[in-house]
C-alpha positions as CSV (number, residue, x, y, z in Angstrom):
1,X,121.6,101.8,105.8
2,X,119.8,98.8,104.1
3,X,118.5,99.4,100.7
4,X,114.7,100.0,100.3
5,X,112.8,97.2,99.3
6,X,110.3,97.7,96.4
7,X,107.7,95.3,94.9
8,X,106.2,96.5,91.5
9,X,103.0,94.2,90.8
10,X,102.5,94.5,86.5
11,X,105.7,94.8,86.1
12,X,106.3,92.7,83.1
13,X,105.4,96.0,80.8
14,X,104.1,99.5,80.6
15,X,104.5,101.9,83.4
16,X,104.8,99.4,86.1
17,X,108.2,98.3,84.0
18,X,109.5,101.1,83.2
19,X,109.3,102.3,86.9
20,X,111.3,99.0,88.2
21,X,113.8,99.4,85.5
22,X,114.5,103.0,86.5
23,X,114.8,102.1,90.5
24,X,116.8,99.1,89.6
25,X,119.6,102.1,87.5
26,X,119.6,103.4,90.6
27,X,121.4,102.8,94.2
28,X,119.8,102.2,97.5
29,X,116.6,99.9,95.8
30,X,116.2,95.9,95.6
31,X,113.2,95.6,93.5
32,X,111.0,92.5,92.8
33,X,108.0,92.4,90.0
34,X,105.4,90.5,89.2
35,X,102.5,89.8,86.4
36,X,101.2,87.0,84.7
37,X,103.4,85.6,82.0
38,X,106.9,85.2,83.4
39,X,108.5,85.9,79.8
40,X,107.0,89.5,80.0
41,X,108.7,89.7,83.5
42,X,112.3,88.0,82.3
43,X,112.2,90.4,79.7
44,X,111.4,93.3,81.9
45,X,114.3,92.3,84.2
46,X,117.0,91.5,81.5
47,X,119.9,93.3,82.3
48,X,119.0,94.2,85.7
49,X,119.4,92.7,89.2
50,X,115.3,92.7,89.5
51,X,113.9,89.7,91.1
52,X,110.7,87.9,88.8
53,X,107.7,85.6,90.2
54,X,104.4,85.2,88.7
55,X,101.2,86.7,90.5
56,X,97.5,86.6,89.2
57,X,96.1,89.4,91.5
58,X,92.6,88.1,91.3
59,X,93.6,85.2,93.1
60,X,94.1,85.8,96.9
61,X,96.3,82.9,97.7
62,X,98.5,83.7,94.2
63,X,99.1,87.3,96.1
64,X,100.4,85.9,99.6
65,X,102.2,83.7,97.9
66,X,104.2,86.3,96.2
67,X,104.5,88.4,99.1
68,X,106.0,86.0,101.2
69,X,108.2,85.0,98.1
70,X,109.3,88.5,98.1
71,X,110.3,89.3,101.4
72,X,112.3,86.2,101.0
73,X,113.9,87.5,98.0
74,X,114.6,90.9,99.2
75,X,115.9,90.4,102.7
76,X,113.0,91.3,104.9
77,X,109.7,93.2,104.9
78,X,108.2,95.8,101.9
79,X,109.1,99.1,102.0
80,X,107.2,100.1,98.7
81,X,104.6,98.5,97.3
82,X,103.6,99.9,93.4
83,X,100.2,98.3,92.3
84,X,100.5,99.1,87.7
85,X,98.6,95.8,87.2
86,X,95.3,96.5,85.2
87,X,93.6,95.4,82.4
88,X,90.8,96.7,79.2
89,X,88.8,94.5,77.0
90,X,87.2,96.5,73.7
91,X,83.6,95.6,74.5
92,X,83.5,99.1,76.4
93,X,79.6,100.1,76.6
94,X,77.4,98.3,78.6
95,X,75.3,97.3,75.6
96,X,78.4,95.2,74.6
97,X,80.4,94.0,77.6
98,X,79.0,90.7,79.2
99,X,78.4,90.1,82.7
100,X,82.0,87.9,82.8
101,X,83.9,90.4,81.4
102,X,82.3,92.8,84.0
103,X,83.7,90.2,86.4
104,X,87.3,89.5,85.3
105,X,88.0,93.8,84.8
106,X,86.7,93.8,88.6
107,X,88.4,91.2,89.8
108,X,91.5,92.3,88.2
109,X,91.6,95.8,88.7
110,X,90.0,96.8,91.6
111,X,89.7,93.5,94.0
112,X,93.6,93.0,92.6
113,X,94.3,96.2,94.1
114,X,93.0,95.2,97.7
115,X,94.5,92.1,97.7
116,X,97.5,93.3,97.0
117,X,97.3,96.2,99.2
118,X,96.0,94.2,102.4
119,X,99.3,91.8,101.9
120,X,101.3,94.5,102.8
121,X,99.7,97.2,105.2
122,X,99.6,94.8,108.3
123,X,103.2,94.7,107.8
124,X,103.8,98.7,107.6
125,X,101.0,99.4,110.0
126,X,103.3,97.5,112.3
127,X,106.8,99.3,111.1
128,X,104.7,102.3,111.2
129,X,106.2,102.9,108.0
130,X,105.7,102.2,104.1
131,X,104.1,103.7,101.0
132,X,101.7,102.5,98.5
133,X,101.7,103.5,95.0
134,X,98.5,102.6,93.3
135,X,98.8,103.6,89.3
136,X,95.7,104.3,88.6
137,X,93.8,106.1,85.7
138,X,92.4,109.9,84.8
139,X,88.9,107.0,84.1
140,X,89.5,107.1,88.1
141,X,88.6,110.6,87.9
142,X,86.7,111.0,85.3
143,X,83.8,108.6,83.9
144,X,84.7,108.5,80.3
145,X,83.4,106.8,77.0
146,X,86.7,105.8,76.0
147,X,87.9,104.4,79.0
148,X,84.5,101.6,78.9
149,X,81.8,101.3,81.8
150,X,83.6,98.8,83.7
151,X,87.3,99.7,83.5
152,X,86.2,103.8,84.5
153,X,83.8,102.0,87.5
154,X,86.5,99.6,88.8
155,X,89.1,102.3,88.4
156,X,86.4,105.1,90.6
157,X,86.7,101.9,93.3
158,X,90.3,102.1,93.1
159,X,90.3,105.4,93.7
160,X,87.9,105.3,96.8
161,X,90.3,102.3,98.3
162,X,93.2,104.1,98.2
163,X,92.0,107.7,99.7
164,X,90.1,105.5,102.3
165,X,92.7,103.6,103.2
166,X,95.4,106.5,103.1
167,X,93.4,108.1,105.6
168,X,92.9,105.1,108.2
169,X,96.5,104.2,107.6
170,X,98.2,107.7,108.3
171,X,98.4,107.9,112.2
172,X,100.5,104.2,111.2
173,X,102.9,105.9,109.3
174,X,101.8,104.6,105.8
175,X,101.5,107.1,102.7
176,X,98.9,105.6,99.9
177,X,99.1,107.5,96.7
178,X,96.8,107.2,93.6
179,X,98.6,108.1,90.6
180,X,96.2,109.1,87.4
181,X,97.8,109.0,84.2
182,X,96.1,110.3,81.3
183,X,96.7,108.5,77.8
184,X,99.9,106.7,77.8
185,X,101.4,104.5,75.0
186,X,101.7,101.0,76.4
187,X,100.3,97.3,75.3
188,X,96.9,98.3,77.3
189,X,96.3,100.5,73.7
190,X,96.1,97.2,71.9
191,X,92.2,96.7,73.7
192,X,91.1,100.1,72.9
193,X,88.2,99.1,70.2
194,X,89.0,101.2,67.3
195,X,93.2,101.5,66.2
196,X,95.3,104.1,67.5
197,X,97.1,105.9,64.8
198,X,100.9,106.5,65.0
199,X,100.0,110.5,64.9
200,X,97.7,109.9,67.8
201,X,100.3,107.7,69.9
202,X,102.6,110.3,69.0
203,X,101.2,113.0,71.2
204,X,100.8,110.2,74.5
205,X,102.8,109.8,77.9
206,X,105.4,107.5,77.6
207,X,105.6,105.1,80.4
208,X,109.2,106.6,81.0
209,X,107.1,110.1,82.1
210,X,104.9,107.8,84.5
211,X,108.1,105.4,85.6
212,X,110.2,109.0,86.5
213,X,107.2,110.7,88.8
214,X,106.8,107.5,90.3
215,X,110.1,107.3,91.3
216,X,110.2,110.7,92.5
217,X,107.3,110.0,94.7
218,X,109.3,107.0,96.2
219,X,112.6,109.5,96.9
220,X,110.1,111.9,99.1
221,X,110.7,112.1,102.8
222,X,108.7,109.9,104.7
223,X,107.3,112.5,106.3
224,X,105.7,114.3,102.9
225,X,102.5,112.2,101.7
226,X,101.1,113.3,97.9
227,X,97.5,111.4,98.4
228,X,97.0,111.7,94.4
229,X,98.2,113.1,91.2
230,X,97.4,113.4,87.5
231,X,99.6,113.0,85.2
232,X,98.9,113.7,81.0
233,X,100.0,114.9,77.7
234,X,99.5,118.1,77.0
235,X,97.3,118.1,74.6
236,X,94.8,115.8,76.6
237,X,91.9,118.4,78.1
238,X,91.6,118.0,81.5
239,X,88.2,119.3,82.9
């Protein structure tokens, strides 16, 4: 049996690295990432047999381009396609944030996440197989100060593209799952507007905690679909 093929998209750190790290320790996965700065993704891979290639997610032809570059790479089509590429800025309100960086966080985080997703599900439609892993946010969920007006709005988009499209796409045989962490320590803390303290990041998710449910999302039986889960700390009220 061939190994299954697995593109991470923001792979170059956080929760989409750690999840390609873990599936490259493991037999039976070939797995590719991409992000912006192809230091971040050497670093990511170092040590690993994981493929590298840039991708800016905003831009459409930057995505195919990367697709086709992957099944290339890999040997054939995508099994697994994990979208963890998003971004914050730390104008949050909508007093503060200017119509541009309204632009860029939807451009990025929710238009990313369909252009990444439509490069693949013509491919699985076809297969009738393949599963979608869109790492979301609890801001997905929830509308909430700290998250900032336009990451929580693109990241409620998010959420409504993936549970649409996991419902067209089921009689294909493709899962989509939204994943929602809660607070997480990764490089996305360095946009928050006021510091985190080392007592605060203390009690977060570590992106290992993300990387392993992910992974044991992948490892289901095609024929068990999760359409969404949260993930968070503990302590982090969930209401």
């Amino acid at each position: 049996m061939s190994n299954i093929r697995v593109v991470v998209i923001g792979g170059g750190s956080g929760m989409g690295r750690s999840t390609a790290r873990l599936l490259a320790a493991k037999d039976g996965f070939d797995v590719a990432i991409g992000g912006r700065t192809l230091e971040k993704l050497a670093e990511a891979a170092e040590g690993t047999s994981i493929r590298t290639h840039a991708i800016d997610v905003a831009d459409r032809a930057s995505v195919n381009e990367y697709f086709q570059w992957a099944e290339s790479e890999l040997g054939g089509p995508i099994d697994v396609m994990v979208n963890a590429a998003g971004i914050n800025i730390p104008d949050r309100s909508m007093q503060q944030m200017s119509p541009e960086q309204w632009d860029q966080m939807i451009a990025v985080n929710l238009t990313g996440a369909y252009n990444c997703m439509h490069a693949v599900l013509s491919d699985m439609r076809s297969r009738k197989d393949g599963l979608i892993i869109n790492i979301s946010s609890v801001a997905g969920k929830r509308a909430i100060a700290l998250a900032g007006v336009a990451y929580s709005a693109s990241k409620f988009g998010m959420t409504a593209l993936g549970t649409c499209v996991s419902n067209e796409a089921a009689d294909d045989g493709v899962r989509v799952t939204n994943v929602y962490p809660g607070e997480v320590d990764t490089p996305l803390l360095k946009q928050r507007p006021t510091p985190v303290t080392e007592e605060h990041r203390g009690r977060m998710l570590q992106a290992d905690h993300v990387g392993e449910l992910v992974v044991s999302l992948i490892e289901l039986p095609r024929e068990v679909h999760v359409p969404e889960v949260v993930v968070k700390p503990l302590t982090q009220e969930w209401c």
